[in-house]
VOGU-3710 file (C-alpha; in Angstrom, 3 decimals, decimal comma):
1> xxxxxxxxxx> -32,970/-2,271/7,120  -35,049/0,139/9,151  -32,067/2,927/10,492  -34,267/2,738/13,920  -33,337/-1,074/14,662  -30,393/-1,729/16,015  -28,356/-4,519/14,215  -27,744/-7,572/16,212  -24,185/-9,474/15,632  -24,191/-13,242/16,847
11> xxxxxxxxxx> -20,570/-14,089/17,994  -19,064/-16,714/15,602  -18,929/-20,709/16,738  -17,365/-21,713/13,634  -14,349/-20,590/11,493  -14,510/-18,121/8,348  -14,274/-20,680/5,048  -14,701/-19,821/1,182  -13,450/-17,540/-1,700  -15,194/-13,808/-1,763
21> xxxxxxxxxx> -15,031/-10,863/-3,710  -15,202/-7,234/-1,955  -16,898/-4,059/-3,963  -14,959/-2,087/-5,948  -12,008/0,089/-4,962  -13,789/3,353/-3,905  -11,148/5,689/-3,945  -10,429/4,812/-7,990  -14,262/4,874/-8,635  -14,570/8,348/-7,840
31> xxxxxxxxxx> -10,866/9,392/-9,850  -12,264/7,166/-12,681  -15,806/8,794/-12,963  -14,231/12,666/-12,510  -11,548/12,074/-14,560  -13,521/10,239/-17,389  -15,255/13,736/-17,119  -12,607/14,979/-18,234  -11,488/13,970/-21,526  -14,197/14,616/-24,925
41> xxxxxxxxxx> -15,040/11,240/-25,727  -16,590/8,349/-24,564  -15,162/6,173/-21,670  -16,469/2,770/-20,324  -15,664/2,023/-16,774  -15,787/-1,250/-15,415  -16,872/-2,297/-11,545  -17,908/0,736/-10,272  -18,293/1,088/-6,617  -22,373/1,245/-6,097
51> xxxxxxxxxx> -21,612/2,779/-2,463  -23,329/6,018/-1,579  -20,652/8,212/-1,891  -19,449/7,191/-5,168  -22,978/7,993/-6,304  -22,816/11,161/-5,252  -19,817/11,923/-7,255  -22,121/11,026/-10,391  -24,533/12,949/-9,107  -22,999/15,644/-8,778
61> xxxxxxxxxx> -21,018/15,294/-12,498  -24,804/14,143/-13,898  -25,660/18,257/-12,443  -22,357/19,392/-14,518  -24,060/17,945/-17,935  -21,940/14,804/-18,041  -24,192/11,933/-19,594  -23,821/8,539/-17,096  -25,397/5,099/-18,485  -24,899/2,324/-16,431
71> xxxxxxxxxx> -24,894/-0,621/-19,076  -25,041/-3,151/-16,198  -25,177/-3,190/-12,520  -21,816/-1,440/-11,882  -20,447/-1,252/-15,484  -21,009/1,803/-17,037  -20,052/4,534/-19,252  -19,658/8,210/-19,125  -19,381/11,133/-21,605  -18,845/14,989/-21,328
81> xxxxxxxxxx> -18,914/16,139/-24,921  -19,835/19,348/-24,785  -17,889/20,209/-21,340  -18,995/20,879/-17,971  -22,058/23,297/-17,994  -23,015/25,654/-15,273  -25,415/23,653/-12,631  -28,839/25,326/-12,278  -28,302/24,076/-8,487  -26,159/23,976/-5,282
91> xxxxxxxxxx> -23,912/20,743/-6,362  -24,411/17,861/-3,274  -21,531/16,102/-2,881  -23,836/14,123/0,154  -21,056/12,257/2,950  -18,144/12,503/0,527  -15,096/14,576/1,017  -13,222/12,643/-1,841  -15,976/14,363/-4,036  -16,196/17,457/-2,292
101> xxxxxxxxxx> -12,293/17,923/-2,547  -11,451/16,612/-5,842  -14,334/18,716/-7,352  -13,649/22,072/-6,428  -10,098/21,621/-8,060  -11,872/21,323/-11,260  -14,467/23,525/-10,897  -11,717/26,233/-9,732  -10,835/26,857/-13,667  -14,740/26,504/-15,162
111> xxxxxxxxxx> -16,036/28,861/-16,842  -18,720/29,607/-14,447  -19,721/30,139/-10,833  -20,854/27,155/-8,944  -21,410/25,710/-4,562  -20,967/22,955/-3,731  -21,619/21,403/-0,279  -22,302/17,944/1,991  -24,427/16,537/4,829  -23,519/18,071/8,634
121> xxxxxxxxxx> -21,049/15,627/8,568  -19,170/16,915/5,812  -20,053/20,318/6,385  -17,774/19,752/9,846  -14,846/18,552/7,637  -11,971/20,792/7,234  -11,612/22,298/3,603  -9,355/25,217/4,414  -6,475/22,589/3,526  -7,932/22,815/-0,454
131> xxxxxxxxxx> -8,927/26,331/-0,259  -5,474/27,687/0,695  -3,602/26,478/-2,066  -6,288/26,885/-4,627  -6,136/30,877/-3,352  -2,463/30,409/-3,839  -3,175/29,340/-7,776  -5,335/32,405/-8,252  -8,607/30,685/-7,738  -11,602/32,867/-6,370
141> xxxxxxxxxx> -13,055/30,640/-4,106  -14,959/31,262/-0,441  -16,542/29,294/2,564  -17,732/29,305/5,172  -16,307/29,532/8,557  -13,290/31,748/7,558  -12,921/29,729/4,757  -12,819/26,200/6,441  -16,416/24,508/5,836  -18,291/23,365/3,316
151> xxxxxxxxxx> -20,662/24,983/1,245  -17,752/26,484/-1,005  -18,541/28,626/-3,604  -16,160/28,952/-6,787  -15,990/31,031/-9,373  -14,130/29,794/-12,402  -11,028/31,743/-13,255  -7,939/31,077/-14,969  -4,868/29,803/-12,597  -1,361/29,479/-11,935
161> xxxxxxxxxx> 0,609/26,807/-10,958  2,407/26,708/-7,650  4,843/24,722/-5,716  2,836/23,307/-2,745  4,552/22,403/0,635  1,804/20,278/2,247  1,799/20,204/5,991  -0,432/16,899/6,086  -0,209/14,049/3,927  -3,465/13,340/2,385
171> xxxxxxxxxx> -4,166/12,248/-1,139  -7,595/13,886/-1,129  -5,831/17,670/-0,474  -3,035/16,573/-3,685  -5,665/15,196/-6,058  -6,872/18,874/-6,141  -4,392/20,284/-6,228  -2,866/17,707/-9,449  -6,650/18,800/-10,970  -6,314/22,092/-10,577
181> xxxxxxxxxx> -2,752/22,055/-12,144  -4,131/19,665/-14,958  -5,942/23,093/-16,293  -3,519/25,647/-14,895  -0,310/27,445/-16,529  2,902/25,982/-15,811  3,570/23,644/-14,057  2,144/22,668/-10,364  4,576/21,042/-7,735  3,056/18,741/-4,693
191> xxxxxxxxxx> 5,270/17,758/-2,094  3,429/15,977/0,876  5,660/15,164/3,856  5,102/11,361/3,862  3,884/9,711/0,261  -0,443/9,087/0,503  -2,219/6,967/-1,854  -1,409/7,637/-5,371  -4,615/6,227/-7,369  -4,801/9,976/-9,080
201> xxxxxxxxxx> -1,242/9,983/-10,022  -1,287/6,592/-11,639  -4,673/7,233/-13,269  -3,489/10,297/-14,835  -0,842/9,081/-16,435  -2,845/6,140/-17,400  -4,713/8,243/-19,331  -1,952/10,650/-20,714  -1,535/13,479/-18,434  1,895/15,471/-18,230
211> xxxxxxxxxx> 2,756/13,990/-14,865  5,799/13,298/-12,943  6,452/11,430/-9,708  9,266/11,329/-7,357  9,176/9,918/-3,843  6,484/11,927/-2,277  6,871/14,864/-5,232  4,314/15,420/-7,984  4,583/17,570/-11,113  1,836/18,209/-13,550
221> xxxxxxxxxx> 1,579/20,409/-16,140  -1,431/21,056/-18,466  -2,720/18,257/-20,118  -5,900/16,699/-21,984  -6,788/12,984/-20,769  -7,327/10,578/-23,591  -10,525/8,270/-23,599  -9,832/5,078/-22,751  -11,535/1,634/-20,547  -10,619/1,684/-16,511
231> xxxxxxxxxx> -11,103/-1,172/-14,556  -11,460/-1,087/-11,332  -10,047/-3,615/-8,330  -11,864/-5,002/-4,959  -10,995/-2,119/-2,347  -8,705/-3,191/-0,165  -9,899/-1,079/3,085  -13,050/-3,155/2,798  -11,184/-6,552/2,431  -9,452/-5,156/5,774
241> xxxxxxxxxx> -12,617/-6,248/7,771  -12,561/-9,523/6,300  -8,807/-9,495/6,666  -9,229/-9,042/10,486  -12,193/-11,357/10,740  -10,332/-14,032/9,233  -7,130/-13,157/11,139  -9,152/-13,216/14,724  -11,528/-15,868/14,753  -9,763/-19,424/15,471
251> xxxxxxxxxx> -9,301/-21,670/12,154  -10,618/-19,412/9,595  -9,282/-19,709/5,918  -10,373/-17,421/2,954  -9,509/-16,439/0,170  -10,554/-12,403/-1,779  -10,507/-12,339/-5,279  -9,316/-9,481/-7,268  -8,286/-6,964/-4,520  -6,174/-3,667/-5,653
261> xxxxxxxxxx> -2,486/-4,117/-4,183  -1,605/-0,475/-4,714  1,797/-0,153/-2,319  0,136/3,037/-0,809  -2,673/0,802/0,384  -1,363/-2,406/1,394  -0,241/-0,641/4,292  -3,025/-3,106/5,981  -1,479/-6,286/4,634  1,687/-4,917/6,237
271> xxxxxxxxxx> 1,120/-4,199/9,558  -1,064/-7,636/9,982  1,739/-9,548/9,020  4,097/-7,400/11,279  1,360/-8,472/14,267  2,594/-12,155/12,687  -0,633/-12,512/10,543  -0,251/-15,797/7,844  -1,485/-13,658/4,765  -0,429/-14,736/1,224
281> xxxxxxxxxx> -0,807/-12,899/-2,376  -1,701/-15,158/-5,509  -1,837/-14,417/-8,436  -0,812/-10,723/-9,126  -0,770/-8,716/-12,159  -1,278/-4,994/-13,772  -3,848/-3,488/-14,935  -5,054/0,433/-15,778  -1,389/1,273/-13,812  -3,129/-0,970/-10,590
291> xxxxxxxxxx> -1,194/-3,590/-9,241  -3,753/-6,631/-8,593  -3,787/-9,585/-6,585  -6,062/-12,529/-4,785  -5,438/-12,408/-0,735  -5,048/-16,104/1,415  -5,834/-15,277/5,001  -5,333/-17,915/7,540  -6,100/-17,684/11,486  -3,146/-16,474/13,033
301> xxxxxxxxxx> -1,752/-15,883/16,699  -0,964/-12,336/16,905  1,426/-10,055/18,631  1,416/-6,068/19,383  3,139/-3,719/17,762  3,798/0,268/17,381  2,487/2,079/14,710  3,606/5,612/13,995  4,048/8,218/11,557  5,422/6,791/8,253
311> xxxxxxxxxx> 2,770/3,990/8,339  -0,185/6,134/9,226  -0,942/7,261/5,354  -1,088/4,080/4,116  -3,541/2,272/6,953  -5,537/5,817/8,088  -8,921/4,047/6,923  -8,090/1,097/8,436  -7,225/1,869/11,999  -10,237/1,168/13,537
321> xxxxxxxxxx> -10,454/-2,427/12,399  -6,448/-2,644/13,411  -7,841/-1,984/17,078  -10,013/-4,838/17,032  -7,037/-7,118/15,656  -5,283/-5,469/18,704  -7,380/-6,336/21,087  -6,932/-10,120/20,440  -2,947/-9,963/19,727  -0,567/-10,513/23,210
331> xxxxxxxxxx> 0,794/-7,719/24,229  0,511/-4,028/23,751  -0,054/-1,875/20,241  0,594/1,244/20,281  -0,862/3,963/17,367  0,508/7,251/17,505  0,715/10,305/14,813  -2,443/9,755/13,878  -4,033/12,859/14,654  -6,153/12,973/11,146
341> xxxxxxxxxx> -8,048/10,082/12,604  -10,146/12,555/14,366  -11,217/14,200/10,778  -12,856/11,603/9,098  -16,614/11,408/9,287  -16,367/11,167/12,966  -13,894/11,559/15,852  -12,495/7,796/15,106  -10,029/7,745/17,504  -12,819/8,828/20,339
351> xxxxxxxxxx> -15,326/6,549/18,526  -13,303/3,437/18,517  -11,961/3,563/22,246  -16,169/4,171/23,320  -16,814/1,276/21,470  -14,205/-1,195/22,585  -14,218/-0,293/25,854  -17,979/-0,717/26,087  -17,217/-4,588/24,897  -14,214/-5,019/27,590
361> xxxxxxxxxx> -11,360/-4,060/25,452  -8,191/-2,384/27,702  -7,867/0,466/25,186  -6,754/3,747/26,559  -7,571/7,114/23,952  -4,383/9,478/23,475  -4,526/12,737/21,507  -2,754/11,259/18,376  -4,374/7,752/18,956  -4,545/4,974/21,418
371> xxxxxxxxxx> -2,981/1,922/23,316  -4,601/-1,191/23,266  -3,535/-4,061/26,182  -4,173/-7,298/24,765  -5,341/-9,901/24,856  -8,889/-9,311/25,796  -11,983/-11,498/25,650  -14,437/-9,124/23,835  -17,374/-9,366/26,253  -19,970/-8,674/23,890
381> xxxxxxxxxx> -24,035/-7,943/25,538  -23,704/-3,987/24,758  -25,089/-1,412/22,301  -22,615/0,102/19,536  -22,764/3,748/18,117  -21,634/4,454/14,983  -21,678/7,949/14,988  -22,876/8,647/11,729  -19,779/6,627/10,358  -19,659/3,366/8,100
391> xxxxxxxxxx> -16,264/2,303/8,846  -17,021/2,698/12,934  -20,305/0,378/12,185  -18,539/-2,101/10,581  -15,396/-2,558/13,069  -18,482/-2,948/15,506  -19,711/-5,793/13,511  -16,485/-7,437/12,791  -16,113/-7,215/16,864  -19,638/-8,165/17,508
401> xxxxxxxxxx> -18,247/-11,710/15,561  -15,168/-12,342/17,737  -17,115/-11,566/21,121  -18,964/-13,665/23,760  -22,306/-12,457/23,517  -24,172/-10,677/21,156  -23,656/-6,919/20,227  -26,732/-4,285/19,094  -25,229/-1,630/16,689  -27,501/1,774/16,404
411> xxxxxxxxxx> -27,695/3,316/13,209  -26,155/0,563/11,067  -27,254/1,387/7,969  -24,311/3,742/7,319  -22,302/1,028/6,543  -24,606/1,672/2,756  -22,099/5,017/2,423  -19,430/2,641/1,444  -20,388/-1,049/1,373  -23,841/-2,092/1,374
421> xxxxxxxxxx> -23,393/-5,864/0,676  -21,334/-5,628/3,398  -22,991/-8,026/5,719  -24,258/-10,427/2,246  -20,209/-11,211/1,461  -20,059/-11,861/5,524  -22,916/-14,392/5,096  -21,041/-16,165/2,481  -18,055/-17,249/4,503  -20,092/-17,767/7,963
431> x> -21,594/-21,374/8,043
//
């Protein structure tokens, strides 16, 4: 798709129908791929996310020496037998903080000096919440900014481990922190103050690390990973879409195959069914420490609700598509302590209200989040930004379906960060 024509969504006459599968779970694609990295021998991974920012984390592992084959389209297998070499360049971890993040807790106990750095949108992200603590560990490690923006520059040293007080919960600041204390003497303590996702924790123990967890406490001492096959689930934060497709536009019934039903990420499931969504799991089961599962969705009449601070963690990537649910459920939602909203690749909190207000939604921006009056008839006939964001472009589309007229979104092609079948898998259920 040319990036210089806008997309055009066609609202929906008919229902949703069929059985889909989603890409793979992003956020365990790029723990799977680093910490594969990580052990001596050989490890196959299986459905691999194929989404941009994924391959930037095997880009920038590919730089570190680490030998990637893909052995099909997203099955593939990766080896670092000699141990992460010094890059001849500045590592580009492109759009992805996950990588960015994660990265520069390894990196912090190489054995050599190495940058890494992101796109202008990354570069805006805030990294002082990994440098501080990796400081704390004895890591000699400098940004820019005062220490706050990406490029970072690291040189390897040997570290300490620390108990860690985290003011935020994010599983992106703990996962390098865990790393960091995977290679570091003693023992390393993360406490966030409300429990994030906890792919790394479950994926490290998977594969043997020294790891303990206790409510929203993690303990790791140092630890070598054994070598041995992940698979990984259909990401649930891009089910959400179809979720809230399915859940918005009248007589819809599908079914996703396959979908990771981690409890720190069905926060989605949850609050749908709170706004009196008819949602159903089949068929669950366990595997690689995942819990897995195929998601019924049927149309369903919903209400507004309030959702605040212990929820937020669990449902932070899928706000935006919660607003659109909102903005056909009766009555009033209400999302609040959700300041992080405003750190993701864009300002979604700002992004969203634009948007939905530009298709007739009653949605009023706060400084923690917003209110959305409901039920609205989405207008439709408007352009959508997506300010340089996928999951912004494709809550546009998902509203485009459920409005009256048609909706042009600029820039669409960043949905490819994350989900570039995105609108294929849509094509399957729309008849």
């Amino acid at each position: 798709m040319n990036a210089n024509i806008p997309k055009t969504v066609n609202p929906l006459k008919n229902p949703l129908k069929g059985t889909i599968k989603v890409p793979a779970d992003k956020s365990i694609s790029h723990r799977a791929a680093i910490f594969a990295a990580l052990t001596r021998k050989e490890v196959l991974i299986g459905n691999f996310s194929l989404g941009a920012d994924c391959k930037s984390t095997l880009s920038v592992l590919e730089q570190l020496g680490v030998e990637i084959n893909f052995q099909s389209e997203n099955n593939l297998s990766v080896l670092n037998k000699k141990g992460f070499k010094e890059p001849k360049n500045i590592l580009y971890a492109g759009n992805s903080g996950t990588t960015i993040r994660l990265m520069a807790g390894i990196l912090a106990t190489s054995s050599f000096t190495s940058s890494i750095t992101g796109d202008e949108s990354l570069k805006k992200r805030p990294m002082g919440r990994i440098i501080n603590p990796l400081k704390q560990m004895g890591a000699n490690i400098s940004a820019e900014d005062n220490d706050t923006k990406a490029p970072i520059i690291i040189k390897g040293s040997k570290l300490k481990g620390i108990m860690h007080n985290s003011q935020i919960s994010s599983a992106q600041v703990k996962s390098c922190i865990l790393l960091a204390g995977l290679n570091a003497e003693g023992k390393t303590i993360f406490r966030e103050p409300v429990k994030s996702r906890d792919h790394t924790e479950r994926l490290l123990a998977y594969l043997g690390a020294d790891i303990e967890v206790e409510d929203t406490k993690v303990k790791i001492k140092q630890s070598e990973l054994q070598s041995k096959p992940i698979s990984i689930p259909g990401d649930i934060s891009s089910a959400a879409f179809f979720i809230v497709a399915a859940c918005i536009i009248p007589d819809s019934e599908i079914v996703i195959e396959g979908i990771g039903l981690n409890p720190t990420r069905t926060g989605i499931i949850d609050v749908m069914k709170q706004m009196g969504a008819k949602i159903t799991i089949l068929n669950q089961r366990i595997e690689c420490n995942e819990e897995i599962g195929d998601i019924k969705i049927n149309y369903s009449k919903l209400k507004g609700i309030t959702i605040g601070k212990e929820m937020i963690p669990a449902i932070i990537d899928e706000l935006p598509i919660i607003a659109v649910a909102a903005t056909q459920a009766e009555g009033t939602t209400i999302v609040k302590e959700a300041e992080e909203l405003r750190h993701k690749e864009s300002d979604r909190i700002k992004a969203v209200c634009l948007n939905l207000k530009k298709l007739g939604a009653d949605i009023e921006e706060a400084l923690d989040g917003f209110v959305v009056h409901g039920k609205t008839q989405l207008r439709g006939n408007c352009v959508l930004e997506t300010y340089h964001d996928h999951r912004i472009a494709m809550t546009g589309y998902v509203a485009g379906l459920a409005s009256l007229k048609p909706v042009k979104i600029n820039e669409f092609n960043w949905v490819n960060i994350s989900f570039p079948e995105f609108t294929d898998i849509f094509a399957k259920i729309i008849h």
